[in-house]
N, C-alpha and C positions, 0 to 999 in steps of 0.2 A: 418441698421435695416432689419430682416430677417420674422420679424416674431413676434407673440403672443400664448402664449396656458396659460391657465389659468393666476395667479398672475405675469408670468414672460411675458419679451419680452427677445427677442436673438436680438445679434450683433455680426456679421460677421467680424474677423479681421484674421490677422497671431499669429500665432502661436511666433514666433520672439519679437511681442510684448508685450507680458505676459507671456516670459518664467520664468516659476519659480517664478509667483503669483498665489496666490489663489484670490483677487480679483484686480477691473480692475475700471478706472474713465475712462468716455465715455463721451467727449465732443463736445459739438454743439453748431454751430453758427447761427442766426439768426438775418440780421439785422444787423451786426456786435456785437453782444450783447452774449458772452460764458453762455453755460450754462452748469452745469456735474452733471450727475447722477454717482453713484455707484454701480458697479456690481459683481460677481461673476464670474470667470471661470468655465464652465460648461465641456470643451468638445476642445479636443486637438489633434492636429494629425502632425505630423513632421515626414517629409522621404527627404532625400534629392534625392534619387536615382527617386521616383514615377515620380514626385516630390508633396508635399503636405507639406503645411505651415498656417493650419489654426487655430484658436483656436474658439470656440461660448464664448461670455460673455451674460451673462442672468441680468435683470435691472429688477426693480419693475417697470410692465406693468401702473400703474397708475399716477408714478412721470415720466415716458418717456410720457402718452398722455398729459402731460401738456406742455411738448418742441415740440410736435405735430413733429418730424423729417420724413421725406416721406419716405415711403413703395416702395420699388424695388425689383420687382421678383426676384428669381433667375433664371438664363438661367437652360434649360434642363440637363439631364443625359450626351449630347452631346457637350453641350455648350461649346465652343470655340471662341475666336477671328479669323476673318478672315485677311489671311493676305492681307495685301496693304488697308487691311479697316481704316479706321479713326475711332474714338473711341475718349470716353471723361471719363476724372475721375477726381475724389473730393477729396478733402482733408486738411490735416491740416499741410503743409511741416513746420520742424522745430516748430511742437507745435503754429503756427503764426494761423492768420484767414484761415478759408478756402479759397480756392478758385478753383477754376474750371482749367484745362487743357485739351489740346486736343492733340492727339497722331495721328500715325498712327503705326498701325502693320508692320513690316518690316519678319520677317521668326520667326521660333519654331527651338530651342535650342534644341535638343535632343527629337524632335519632341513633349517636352511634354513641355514646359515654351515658352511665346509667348514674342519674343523681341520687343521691341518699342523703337520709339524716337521721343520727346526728352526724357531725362533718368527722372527719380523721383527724388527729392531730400531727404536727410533725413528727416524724420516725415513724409511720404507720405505713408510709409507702411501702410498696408491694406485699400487702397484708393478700391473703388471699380472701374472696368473697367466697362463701361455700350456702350451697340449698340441699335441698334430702330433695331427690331421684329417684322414682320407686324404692325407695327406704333403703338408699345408699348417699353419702355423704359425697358431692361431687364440688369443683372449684368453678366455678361460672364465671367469674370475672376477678381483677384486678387492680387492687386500691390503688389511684393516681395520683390525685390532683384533690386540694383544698380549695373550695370556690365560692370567693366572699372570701371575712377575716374571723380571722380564729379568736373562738369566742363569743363571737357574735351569733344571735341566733336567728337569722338568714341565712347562716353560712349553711353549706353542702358539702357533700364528698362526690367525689366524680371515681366512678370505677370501668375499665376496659372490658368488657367483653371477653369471653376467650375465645369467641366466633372471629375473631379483630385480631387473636394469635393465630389464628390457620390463615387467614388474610396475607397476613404478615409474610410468615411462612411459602406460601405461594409465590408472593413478589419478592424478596429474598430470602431464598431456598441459603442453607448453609453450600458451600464452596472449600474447595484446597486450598484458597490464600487463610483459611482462618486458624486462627491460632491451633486449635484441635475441635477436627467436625463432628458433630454429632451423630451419631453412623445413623439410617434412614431408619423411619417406624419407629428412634426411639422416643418421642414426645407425644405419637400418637398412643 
């Protein structure tokens, strides 16, 4: 969850996993208890060279403040993982419960995808990467990609930047052809 501007809330994922929907079920656990809203694809960006894999899904702001899911900043314009730092990320591997992981950053892929281990497993995509920020919990980057095979232990995770989301952002700025734009400032 990234955000609210009027009737909508955004949700921060890849790109990878809403290719080629126009809308998107967002699901949360609490409790061990799922819950899913429905939303909309608002907002898409894929490069493999940049690299950027993100997509926004937009939810009706009133049926997400009833799943109350927590609010995490996004890191800066420069936000990156540091390497050899430890890092934690959430998610739903395999569609199952959440649950929580801890990484560490290991080196940057073509200085722009931060590698980690242990790897993701499938369903982990768009897990957010989060670090402590002068002792606030911020989102710095974006689980991608599996690299190597699962399982194996050479395998990696590769995660996006969110210096690589303002990139993004820059080179396709949201537009009126899109299904419903994200009014400005609201992802900053």
């Amino acid at each position: 969850f990234v955000g609210a501007a009027g009737k909508d809330a955004y949700i921060l994922t890849n790109y990878h996993v809403v290719e080629g929907q126009n809308a998107a079920t967002c699901d949360f656990w609490t409790n061990g208890v799922k819950q899913s809203v429905q939303g909309r694809v608002v907002w898409r960006a894929y490069d493999s060279a940049a690299p950027a894999d993100f997509a926004v899904v937009a939810v009706d702001a009133d049926q997400l403040k009833q799943i109350d899911p927590p609010f995490v900043a996004l890191g800066g314009a420069d936000a990156k993982p540091s390497v050899n730092s430890f890092f934690l990320t959430s998610g739903g591997p395999k569609g199952w419960n959440v649950r929580a992981c801890k990484g560490k950053i290991l080196d940057y892929w073509n200085g722009e995808t931060a590698l980690f281990q242990p790897p993701p497993v499938p369903g982990q995509s768009g897990s957010g990467v989060f670090e402590e920020i002068n002792g606030e919990c911020w989102l710095v980057a974006i689980v991608t990609w599996l690299i190597g095979q699962e399982g194996v232990d050479e395998a990696k995770g590769g995660a996006i930047p969110i210096a690589n989301l303002y990139k993004a952002l820059k080179n396709r700025p949201f537009n009126a052809s899109e299904r419903s734009p994200i009014p400005p400032g609201a992802v900053e």
